[in-house]
C-alpha positions as CSV (number, residue, x, y, z in Angstrom):
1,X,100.1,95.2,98.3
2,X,103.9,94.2,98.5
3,X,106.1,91.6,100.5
4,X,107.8,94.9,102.6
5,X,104.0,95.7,103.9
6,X,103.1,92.2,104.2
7,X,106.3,91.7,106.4
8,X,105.1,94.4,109.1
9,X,101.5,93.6,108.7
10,X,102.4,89.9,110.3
11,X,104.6,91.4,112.7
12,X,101.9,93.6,113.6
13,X,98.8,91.6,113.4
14,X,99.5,88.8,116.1
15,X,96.6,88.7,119.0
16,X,97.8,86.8,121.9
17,X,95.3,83.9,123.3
18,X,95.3,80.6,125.4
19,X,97.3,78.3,123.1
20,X,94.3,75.5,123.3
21,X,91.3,78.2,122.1
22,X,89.2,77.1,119.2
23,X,90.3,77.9,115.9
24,X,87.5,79.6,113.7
25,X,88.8,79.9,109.9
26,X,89.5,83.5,109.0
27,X,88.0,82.6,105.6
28,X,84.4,82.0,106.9
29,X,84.7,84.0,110.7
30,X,83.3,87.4,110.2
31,X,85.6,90.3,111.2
32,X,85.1,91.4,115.0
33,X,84.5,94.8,116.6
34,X,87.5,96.9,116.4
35,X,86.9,100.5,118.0
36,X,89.8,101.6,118.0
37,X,90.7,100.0,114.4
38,X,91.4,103.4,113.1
39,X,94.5,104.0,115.5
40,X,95.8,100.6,114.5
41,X,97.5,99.3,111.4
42,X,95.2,99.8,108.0
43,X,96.1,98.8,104.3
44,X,94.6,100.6,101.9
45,X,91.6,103.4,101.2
46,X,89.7,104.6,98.2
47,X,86.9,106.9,97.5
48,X,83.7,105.4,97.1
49,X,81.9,108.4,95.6
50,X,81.9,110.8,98.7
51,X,82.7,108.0,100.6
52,X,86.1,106.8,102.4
53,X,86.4,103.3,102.8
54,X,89.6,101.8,104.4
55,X,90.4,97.7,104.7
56,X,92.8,96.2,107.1
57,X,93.7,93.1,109.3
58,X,91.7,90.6,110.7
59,X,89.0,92.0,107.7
60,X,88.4,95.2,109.3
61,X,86.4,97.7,107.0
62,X,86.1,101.0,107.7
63,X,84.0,104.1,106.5
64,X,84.0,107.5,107.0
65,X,81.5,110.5,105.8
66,X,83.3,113.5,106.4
67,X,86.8,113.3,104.6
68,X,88.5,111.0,107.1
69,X,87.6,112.9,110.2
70,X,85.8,110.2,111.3
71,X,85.3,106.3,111.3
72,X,82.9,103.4,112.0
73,X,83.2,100.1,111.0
74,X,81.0,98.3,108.4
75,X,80.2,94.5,108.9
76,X,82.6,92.1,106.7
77,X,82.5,88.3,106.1
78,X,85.9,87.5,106.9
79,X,88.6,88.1,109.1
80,X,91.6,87.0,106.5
81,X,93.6,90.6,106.5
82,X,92.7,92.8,103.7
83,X,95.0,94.8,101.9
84,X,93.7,96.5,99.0
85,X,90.7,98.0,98.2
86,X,89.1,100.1,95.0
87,X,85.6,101.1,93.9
88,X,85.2,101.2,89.7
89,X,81.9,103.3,90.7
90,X,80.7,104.8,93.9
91,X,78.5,102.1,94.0
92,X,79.8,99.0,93.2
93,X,84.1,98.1,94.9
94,X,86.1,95.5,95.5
95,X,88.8,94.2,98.4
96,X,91.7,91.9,98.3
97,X,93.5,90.1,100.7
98,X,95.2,87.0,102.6
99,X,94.1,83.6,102.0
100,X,92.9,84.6,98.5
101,X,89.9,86.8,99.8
102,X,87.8,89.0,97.2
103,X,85.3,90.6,98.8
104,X,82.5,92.8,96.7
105,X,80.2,95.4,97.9
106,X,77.4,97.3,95.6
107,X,76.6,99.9,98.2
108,X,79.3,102.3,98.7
109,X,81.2,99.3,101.2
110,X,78.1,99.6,103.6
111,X,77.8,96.0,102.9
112,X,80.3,93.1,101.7
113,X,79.7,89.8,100.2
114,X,82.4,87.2,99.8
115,X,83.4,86.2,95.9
116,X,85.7,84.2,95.7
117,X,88.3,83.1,98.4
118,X,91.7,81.4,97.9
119,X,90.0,77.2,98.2
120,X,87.9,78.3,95.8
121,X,90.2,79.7,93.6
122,X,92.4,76.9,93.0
123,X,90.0,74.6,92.3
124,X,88.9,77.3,89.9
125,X,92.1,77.1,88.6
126,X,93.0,73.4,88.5
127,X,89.3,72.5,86.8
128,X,90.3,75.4,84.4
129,X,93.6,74.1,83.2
130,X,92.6,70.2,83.2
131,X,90.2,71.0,80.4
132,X,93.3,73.1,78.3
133,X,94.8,71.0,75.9
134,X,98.4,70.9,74.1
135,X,102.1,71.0,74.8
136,X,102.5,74.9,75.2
137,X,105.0,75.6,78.2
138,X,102.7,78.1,79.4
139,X,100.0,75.8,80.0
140,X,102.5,73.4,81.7
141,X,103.4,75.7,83.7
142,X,100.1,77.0,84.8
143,X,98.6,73.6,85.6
144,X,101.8,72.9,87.7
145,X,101.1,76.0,89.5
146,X,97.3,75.1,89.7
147,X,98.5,71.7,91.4
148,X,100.8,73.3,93.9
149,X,97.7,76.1,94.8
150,X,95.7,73.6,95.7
151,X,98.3,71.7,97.8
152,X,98.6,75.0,99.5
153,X,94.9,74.5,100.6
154,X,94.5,78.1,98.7
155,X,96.5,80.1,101.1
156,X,97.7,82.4,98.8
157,X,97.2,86.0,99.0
158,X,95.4,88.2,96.9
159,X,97.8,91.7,96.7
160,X,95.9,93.9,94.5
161,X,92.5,94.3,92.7
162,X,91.7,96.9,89.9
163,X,88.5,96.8,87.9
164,X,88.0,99.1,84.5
165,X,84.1,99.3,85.2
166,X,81.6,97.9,87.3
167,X,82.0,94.4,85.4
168,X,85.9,93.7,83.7
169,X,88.8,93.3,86.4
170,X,91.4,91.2,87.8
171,X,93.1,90.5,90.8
172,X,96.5,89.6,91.2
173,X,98.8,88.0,93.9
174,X,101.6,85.3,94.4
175,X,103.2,83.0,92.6
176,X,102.1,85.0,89.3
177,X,98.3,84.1,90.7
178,X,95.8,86.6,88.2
179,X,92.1,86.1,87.3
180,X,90.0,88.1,85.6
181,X,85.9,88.7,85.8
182,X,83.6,90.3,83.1
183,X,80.7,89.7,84.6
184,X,81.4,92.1,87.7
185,X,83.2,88.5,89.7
186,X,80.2,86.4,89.5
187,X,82.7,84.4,87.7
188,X,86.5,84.4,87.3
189,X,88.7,82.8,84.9
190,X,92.7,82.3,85.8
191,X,94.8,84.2,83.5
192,X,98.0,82.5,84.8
193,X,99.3,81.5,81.4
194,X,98.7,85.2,79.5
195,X,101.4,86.8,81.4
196,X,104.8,86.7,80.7
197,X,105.8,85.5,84.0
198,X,107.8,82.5,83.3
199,X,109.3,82.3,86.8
200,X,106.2,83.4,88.6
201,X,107.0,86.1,90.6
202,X,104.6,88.0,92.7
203,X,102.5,90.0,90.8
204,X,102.3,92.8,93.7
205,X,100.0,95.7,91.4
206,X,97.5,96.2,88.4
207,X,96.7,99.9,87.6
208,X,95.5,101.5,84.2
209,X,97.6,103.9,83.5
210,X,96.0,106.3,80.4
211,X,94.7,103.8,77.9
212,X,97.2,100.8,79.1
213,X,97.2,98.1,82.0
214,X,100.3,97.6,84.1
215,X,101.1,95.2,86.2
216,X,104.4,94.9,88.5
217,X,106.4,92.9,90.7
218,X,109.3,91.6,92.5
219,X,112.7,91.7,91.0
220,X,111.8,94.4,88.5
221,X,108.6,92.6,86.9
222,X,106.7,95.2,84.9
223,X,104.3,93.8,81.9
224,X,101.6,95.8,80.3
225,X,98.4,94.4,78.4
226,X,98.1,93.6,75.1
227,X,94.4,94.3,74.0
228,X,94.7,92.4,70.6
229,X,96.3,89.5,72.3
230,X,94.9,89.7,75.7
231,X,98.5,88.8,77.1
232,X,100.4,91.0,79.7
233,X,103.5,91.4,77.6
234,X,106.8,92.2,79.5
235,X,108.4,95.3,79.5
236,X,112.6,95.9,79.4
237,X,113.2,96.0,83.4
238,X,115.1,99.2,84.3
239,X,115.9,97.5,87.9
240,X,116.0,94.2,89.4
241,X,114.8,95.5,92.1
242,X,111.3,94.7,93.6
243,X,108.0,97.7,92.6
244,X,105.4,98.3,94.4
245,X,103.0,100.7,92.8
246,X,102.4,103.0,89.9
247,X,101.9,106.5,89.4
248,X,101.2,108.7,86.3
249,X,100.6,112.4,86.0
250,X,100.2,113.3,82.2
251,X,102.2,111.3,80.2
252,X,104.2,110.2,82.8
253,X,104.2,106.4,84.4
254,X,106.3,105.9,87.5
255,X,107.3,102.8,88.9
256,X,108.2,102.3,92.5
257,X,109.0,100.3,95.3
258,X,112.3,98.7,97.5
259,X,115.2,100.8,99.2
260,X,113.8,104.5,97.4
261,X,114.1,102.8,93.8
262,X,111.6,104.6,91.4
263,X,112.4,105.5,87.6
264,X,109.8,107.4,85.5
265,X,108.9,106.7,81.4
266,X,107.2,109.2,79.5
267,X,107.1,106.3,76.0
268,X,104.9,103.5,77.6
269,X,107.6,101.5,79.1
270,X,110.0,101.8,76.0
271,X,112.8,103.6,77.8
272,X,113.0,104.7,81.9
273,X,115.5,107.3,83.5
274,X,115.6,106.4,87.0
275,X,114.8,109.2,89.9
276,X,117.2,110.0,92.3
277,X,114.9,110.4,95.6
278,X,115.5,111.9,99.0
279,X,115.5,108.9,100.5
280,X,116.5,105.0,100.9
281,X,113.4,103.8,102.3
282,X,111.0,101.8,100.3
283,X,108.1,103.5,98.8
284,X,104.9,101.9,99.2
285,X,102.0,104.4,98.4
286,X,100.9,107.3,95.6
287,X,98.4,109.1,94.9
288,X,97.9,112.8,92.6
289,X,96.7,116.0,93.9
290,X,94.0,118.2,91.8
291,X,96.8,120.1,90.7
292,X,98.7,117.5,89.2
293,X,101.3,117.3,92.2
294,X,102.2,113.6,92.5
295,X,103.2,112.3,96.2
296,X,104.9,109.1,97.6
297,X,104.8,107.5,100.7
298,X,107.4,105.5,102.2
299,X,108.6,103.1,104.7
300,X,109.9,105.7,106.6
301,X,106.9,107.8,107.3
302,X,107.8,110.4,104.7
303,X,105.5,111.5,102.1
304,X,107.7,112.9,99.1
305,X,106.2,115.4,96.6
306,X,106.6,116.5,92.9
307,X,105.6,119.7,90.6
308,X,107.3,118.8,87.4
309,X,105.4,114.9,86.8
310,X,108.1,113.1,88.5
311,X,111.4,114.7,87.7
312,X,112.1,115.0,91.0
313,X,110.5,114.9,94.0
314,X,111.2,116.7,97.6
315,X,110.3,115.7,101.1
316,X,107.6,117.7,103.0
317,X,109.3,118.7,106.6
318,X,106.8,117.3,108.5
319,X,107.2,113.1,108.4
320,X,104.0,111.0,109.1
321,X,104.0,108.6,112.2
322,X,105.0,105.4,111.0
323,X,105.1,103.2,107.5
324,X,102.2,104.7,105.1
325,X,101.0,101.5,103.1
326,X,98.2,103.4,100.9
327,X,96.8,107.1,100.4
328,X,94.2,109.1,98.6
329,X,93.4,112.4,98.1
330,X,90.7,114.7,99.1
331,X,91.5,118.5,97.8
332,X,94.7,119.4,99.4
333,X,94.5,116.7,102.3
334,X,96.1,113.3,101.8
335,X,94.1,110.3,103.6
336,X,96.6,108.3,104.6
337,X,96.4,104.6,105.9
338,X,99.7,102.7,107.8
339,X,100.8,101.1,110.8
340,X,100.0,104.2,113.0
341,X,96.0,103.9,111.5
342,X,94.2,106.0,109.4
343,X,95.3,109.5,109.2
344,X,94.7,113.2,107.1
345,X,97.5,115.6,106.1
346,X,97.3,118.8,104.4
347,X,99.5,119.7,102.0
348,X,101.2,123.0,101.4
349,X,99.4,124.5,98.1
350,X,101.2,124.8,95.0
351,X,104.0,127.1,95.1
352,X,104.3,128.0,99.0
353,X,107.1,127.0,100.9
354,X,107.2,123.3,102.4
């Protein structure tokens, strides 16, 4: 999830109260009922099998049965915003969010269970890095990092989460913050100095993309894994400017993000031929139809669609209401979650006019 959505979320998420009311810690406060949380902003949404589960502010978690149509709310042990969410099995999923939140549920998100939160994370991190010995910069700079994440009392935010299988993932966020689990997050281990980061910018996505694992950031941060080294290696930038998400369809990576930028590699990051889009506004969602169509989501409301695997791309007439932060897809309907809620489009088929 990327500073442009983070922006609105805080503009959006304020709840006025008596100045003098208790404060409960969204880190331990369970979420509270929301009924009309699906009209109101929502981050991200993935398929748990069948399933539709949708994350937002103040830990809202929401479920639906029947392709989006509907919504209830599942119970969650925090109320830290969540902004990414992703389930490696229909089973067993995973959400990300503010104050260093990872949440894990083995039941198709009918149930979550706290795994780590941002306290507990940089003490991870700090105990990890006192033990490393020797003089590498990279380690420098990692227990530097670990000092200031701890100073910060953990309050830094998870932004993404991708897992390979029910038991290898990472999640990523600020400040170049990255761990990594292989045990499903009963434990975690700080990757901080494997990535080639060395000014630690925000690390704002992690998809595997074919066979390889991106990640991407502000100012034009793209790095992909090296298996045999187990190092996210960086890529030649094609922008300075900030990316937000990934797409592929075949062969074809796309990277994404600020004022309409997106440029499109068919050699694993070796060369990039940037794509001129109808429009200036960030994009800040993807997702593929069954067809191979890929479509973007902007800023702007727009959701921006492609038949030849990212060449170019054309708007669909009718615009969404408000910023679309994340999307799936469900046949020809896109499941869309952003500031106006959660909400389901249908796309024209392949071929027919727009």
């Amino acid at each position: 999830m990327q500073a442009v959505t983070l922006t609105l979320l805080a503009a959006g998420c304020f709840v006025p109260g008596h100045a003098n009311a208790a404060f409960h810690d969204p880190i331990d406060t369970p979420a509270v009922a929301a009924p009309n949380a699906a009209h109101e902003p929502m981050m991200s949404v993935a398929p748990a099998g069948k399933r539709l589960v949708a994350v937002g502010p103040r830990g809202v978690i929401l479920l639906s049965d029947d392709d989006g149509a509907h919504w209830r709310q599942a119970p969650s042990p925090v109320s830290s915003d969540l902004v990414s969410v992703m389930f490696a099995t229909p089973q067993q999923g995973w959400a990300v969010g503010h104050d260093g939140q990872v949440l894990h549920s083995a039941d198709a998100g009918a149930t979550w269970h706290k795994q780590l939160d941002g306290i507990a994370a940089a003490r991870l991190m700090q105990s990890f890095y006192a033990h490393q010995t020797g003089a590498s910069p990279d380690l420098k700079a990692a227990q530097d990092e670990a000092a200031r994440f701890l100073a910060d009392m953990g309050g830094r935010p998870f932004l993404d989460v991708w897992f390979d299988n029910d038991r290898s993932g990472w999640v990523v966020g600020s400040f170049n913050i990255i761990f990594h689990t292989a045990d499903g997050g009963k434990t975690w281990e700080p990757w901080f100095e494997r990535v080639d980061n060395p000014n630690a910018l925000n690390l704002h996505t992690i998809r595997r993309i074919g066979s390889t694992l991106y990640l991407a950031g502000e100012q034009g941060l793209l790095l992909k894994l090296d298996e045999s080294a187990q190092r996210f290696v960086a890529l030649k930038t094609p922008s300075k400017s900030s990316f937000f998400g990934m797409a592929s369809s075949g062969s074809t990576l796309i990277a994404y993000g600020l004022l309409g930028n997106a440029f499109r590699t068919v050699d694993n990051g070796q060369t990039w031929q940037k794509i001129t889009l109808p429009t200036g506004a960030s994009v800040l969602a993807s997702g593929q139809l069954a067809d191979g169509r890929l479509v973007l989501g902007t800023q702007a409301g727009e959701l921006l669609v492609s038949t030849d695997q990212g060449e170019t791309f054309s708007r669909l007439a009718a615009p969404v209401s408000g910023p679309v932060f994340g999307m799936t897809m469900h046949g020809r309907e896109a499941i869309l979650t952003g500031a106006a809620g959660l909400s389901r489009i249908v796309l024209p088929a392949a071929g027919s006019a727009k």
